[in-house]
C-alpha positions in Angstrom: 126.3 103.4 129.0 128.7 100.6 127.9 129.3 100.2 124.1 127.0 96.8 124.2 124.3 97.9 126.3 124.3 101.1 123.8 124.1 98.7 120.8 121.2 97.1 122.5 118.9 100.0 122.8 119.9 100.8 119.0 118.8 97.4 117.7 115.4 97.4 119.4 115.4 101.0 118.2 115.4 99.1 114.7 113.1 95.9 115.5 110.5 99.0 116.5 111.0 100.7 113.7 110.5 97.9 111.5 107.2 97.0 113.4 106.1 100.1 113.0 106.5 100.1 109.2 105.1 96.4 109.2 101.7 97.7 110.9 101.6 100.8 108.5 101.6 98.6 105.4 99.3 96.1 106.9 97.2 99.0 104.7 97.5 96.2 102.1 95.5 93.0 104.4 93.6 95.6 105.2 92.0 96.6 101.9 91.6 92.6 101.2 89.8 92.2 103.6 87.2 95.2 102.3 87.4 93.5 99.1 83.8 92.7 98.5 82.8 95.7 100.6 84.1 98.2 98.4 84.5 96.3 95.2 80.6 95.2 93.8 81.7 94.2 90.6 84.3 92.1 89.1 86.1 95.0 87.6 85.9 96.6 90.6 87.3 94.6 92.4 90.0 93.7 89.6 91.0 97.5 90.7 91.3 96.8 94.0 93.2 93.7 93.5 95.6 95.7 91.5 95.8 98.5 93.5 97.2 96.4 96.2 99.1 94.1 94.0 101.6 97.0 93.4 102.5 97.1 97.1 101.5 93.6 98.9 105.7 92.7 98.4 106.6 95.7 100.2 104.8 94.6 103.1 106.0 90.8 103.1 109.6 91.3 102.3 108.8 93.9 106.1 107.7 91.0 108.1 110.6 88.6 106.5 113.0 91.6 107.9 111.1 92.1 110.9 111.4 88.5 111.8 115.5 88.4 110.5 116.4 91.3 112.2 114.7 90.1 115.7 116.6 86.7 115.1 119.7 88.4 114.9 119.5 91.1 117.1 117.5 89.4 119.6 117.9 85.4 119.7 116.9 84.3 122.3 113.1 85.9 121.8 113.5 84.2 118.4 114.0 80.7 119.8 111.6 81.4 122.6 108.3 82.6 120.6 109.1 81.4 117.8 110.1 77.9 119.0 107.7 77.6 121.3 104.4 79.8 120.3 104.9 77.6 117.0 100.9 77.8 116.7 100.4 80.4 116.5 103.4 81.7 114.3 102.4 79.0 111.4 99.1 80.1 111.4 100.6 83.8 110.3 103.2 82.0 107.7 100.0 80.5 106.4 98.0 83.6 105.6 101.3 85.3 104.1 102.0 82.4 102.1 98.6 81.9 100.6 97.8 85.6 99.9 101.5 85.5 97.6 99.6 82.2 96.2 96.5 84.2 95.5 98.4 87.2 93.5 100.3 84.8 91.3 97.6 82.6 90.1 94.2 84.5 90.4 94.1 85.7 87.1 96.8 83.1 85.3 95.7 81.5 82.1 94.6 78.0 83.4 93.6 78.5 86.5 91.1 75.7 87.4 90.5 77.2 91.1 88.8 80.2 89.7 89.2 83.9 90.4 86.7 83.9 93.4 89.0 80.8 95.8 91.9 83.3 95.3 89.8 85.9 96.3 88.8 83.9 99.3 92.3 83.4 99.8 93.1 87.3 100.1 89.9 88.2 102.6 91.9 85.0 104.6 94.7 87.3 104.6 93.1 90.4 105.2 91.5 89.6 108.2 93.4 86.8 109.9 96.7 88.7 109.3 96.6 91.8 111.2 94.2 90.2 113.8 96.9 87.3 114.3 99.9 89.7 114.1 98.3 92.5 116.8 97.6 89.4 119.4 101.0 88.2 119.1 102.9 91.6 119.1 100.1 92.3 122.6 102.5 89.5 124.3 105.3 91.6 124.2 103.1 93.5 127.2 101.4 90.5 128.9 104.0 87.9 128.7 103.6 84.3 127.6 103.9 80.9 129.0 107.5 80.1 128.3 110.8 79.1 130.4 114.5 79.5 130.0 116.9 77.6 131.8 120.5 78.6 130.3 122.4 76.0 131.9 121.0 73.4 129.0 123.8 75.1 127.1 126.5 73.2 129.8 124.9 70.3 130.2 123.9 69.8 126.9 127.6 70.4 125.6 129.2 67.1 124.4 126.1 65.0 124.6 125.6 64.8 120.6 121.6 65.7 121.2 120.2 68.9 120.5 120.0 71.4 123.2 116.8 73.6 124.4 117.2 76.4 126.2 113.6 77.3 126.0 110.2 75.7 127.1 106.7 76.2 126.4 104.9 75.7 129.5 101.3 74.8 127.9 100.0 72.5 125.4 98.5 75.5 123.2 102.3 76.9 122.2 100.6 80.3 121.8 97.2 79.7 121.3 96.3 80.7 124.6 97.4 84.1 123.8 93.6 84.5 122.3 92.3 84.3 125.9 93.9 87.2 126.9 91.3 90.3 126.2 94.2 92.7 126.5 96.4 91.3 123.7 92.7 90.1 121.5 91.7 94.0 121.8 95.0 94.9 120.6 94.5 92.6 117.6 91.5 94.1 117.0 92.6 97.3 117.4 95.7 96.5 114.3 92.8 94.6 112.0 90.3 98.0 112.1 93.5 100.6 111.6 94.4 97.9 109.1 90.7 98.7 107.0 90.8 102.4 107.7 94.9 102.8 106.0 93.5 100.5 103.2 90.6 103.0 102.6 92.6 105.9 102.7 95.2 104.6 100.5 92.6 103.6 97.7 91.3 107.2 97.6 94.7 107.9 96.9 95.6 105.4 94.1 92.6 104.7 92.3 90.9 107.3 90.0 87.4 106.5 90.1 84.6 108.6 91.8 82.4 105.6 92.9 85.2 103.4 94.7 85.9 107.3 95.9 83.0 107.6 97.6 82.4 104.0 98.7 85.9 104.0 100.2 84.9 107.3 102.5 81.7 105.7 103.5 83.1 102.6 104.5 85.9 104.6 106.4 84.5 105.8 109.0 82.9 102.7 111.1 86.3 100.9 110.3 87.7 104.2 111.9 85.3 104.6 114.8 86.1 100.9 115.9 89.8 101.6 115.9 89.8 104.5 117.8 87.6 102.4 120.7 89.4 99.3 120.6 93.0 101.0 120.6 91.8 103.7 123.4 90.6 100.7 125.8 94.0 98.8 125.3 96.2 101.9 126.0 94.1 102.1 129.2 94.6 98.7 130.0 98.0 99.2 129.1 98.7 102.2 131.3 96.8 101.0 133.9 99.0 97.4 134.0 102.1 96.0 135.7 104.9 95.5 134.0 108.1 93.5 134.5 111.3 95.9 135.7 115.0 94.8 135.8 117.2 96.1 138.1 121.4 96.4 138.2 121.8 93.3 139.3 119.4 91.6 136.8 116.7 90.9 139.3 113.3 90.6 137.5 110.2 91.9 139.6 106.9 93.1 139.2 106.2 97.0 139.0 102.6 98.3 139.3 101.9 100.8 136.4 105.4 100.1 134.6 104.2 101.3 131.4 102.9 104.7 132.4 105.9 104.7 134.4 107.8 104.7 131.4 106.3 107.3 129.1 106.5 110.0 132.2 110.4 108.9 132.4 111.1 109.0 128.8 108.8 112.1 128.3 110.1 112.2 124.3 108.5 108.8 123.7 105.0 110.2 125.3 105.2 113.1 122.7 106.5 110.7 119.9 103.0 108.8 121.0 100.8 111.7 121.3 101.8 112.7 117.5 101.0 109.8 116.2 97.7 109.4 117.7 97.1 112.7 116.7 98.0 112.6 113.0 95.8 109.7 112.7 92.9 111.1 114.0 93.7 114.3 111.5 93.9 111.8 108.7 90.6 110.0 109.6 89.0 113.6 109.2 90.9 114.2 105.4 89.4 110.9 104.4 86.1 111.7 105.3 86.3 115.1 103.4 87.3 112.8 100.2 91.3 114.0 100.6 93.8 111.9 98.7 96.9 112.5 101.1 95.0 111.4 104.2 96.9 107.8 103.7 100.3 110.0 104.5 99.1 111.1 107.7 97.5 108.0 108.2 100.9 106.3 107.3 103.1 108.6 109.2 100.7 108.4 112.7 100.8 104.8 112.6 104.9 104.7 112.1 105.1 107.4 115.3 102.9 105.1 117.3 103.7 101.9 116.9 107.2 102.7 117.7 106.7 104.6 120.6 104.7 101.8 122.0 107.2 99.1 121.0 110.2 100.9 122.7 107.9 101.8 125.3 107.9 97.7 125.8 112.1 97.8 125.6 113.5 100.0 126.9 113.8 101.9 130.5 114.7 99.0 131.8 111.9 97.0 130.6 111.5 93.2 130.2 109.5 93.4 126.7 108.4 89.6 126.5 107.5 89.0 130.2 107.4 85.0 131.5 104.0 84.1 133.0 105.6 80.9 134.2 108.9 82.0 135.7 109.3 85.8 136.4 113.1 85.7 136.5 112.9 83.5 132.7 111.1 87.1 131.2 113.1 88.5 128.5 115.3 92.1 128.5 117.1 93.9 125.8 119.8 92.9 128.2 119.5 89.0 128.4 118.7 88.0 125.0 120.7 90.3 122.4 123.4 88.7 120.3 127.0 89.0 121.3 129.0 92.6 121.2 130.4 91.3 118.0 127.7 90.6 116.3 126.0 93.6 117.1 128.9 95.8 115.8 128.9 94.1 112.5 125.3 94.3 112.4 125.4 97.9 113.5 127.7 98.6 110.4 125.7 97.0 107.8 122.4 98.8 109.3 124.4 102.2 107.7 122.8 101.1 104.3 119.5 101.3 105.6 118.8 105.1 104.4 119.9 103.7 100.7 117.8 100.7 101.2 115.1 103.4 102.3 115.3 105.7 99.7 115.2 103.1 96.7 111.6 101.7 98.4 110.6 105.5 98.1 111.5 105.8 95.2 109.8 102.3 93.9 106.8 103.8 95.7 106.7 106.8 93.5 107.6 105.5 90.2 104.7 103.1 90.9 102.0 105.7 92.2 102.6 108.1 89.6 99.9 106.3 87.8 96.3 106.0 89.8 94.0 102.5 88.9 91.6 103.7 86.6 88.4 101.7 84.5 90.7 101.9 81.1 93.6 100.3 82.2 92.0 97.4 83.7 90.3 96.9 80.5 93.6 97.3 78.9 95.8 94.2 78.1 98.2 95.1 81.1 99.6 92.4 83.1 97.4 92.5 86.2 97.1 90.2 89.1 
């Protein structure tokens, strides 16, 4: 393996393991969206809102380095589904930016929308997020509508207009994603794991034996649909083609690509089989009341998602597949930055441990002290 293609699989080692962190603090849409569920009175859900407010930066500064890291790394999926899937994109920007709206001004002196639109705003959030996010990330298995025609570059050198190396192929620039029931399970799938995290992590953060018990209760059926959802899309999964390049670049169709993949990269199907695993065991300490069920919640949903995500990569694996031009699809290979730009990247990715430990740390110095009744009585600021 050649010092480029090496840097390849590293980055998308990376872009995975960011998604996989991403979908792990979607804990935080994910308990907005149970906001009126768990929280029956305003004090209640005052808790709540401050339980998450202590985290809800964590997980959009992840998607901000999610999506800079894949426009780095990976440009040419950046300009692709970002450029062209601009639907349904904006709509996600749109949640994310109201729900940081919502945790600045819901309880601000002055605020003439009232503390229940901002709540509004957050259940927006909580449940179009995740649900948005899963159908977009489910392309990466069933393709999209999209074109790329590199030659632009050439003949669109010198001509003083801008040039477009990708195309969109349908009106709906992503929206047609939605009519796929594959990537629409998946979605699903993301928005229930998304309620079952958020319930785990407030029996870990809040001190108060109602929310407790509440939290346990409501647990469950969030848990129960997850586990069906996400069991019928790994079947479809398994059961799907896939797109497969070969050594001279050649993009074709391979029956049962996927399954193909986790029998030839054995070490991903165990990374996978963990996961699922240690979230299943953390779905039976949160029904037993145990406050570090979010950890194996947390650390399942990290092993999963990136097992499934460089499942999508690598092995020779086109990860965004072209529904309107096979040989368009997009590899690891055909749309990474340039070998310098990788090895500079490559260098500064050394302070990611530091970068690591200081959000663990944060973490901790912010936990150390659960949500109780007193505090949200207290003068505190609180959002």
């Amino acid at each position: 393996m050649d010092t480029l293609t090496l840097l390849q699989h590293y980055w998308w080692l990376i872009i995975s393991l960011l998604g996989a962190l991403l979908v792990f603090l979607l804990f935080v849409q994910g308990g907005q969206g149970l906001l009126y569920d768990i929280g029956k009175t305003e004090e209640e859900r005052n808790m709540l809102v401050n339980s998450l407010g202590r985290k809800w930066e964590f997980t959009f500064t992840t998607l901000v380095t999610f999506g800079g890291a894949f426009f780095a790394s990976f440009p040419l999926f950046y300009s692709t589904s970002f450029g062209g899937a601009f639907y349904v994109w904006m709509a996600i920007l749109l949640v994310f930016v109201i729900q940081a709206v919502a945790y600045e001004y819901r309880r601000k002196p002055g605020n003439v929308f009232g503390e229940k639109t901002f709540n509004v705003f957050l259940m927006i959030n909580g449940i179009a997020g995740p649900l948005l996010l899963g159908t977009a990330v489910g392309t990466l298995f069933t393709g999209a509508n999209f074109t790329v025609d590199r030659l632009n570059l050439a003949n669109g050198a010198g001509s003083g207009s801008a040039t477009v190396i990708s195309q969109w192929t349908t009106p709906w620039h992503g929206l047609e994603a939605l009519t796929d029931v594959s990537n629409v399970f998946l979605g699903i799938a993301v928005t229930f794991l998304a309620a079952t995290l958020a319930c785990q992590y407030f029996m870990n953060n809040i001190d108060d034996k109602t929310i407790l018990e509440r939290t346990r209760r409501r647990m469950i059926p969030a848990a129960v649909c997850f586990v069906f959802f996400f069991v019928a899309w790994l079947c479809m999964l398994l059961f799907a083609d896939g797109r497969a390049i070969d050594a001279a670049g050649r993009i074709s169709i391979e029956p049962y690509k996927y399954l193909h993949n986790f029998i030839e990269m054995p070490y991903l199907a165990v990374v996978l089989l963990l996961g699922v695993v240690a979230v299943l065991w953390s779905i039976g300490l949160g029904w037993r009341g145990r406050r570090n069920a979010i950890w194996f919640g947390g650390a399942g949903t990290v092993l999963t998602v990136l097992a499934l995500l460089l499942c999508a990569g690598w092995n020779d694996t086109a990860y965004y597949p072209s529904l309107a031009d096979m040989q368009s699809s997009l590899t690891i290979y055909n749309s990474s930055s340039s070998l310098f730009t990788l090895k500079v990247m490559s260098i500064v990715s050394l302070l990611i441990p530091f970068v690591a430990a200081y959000i663990w740390y944060a973490w901790r110095a912010m936990n150390r002290k659960p949500i109780t009744r007193e505090e949200i009585r207290g003068d505190d600021h609180q959002y």
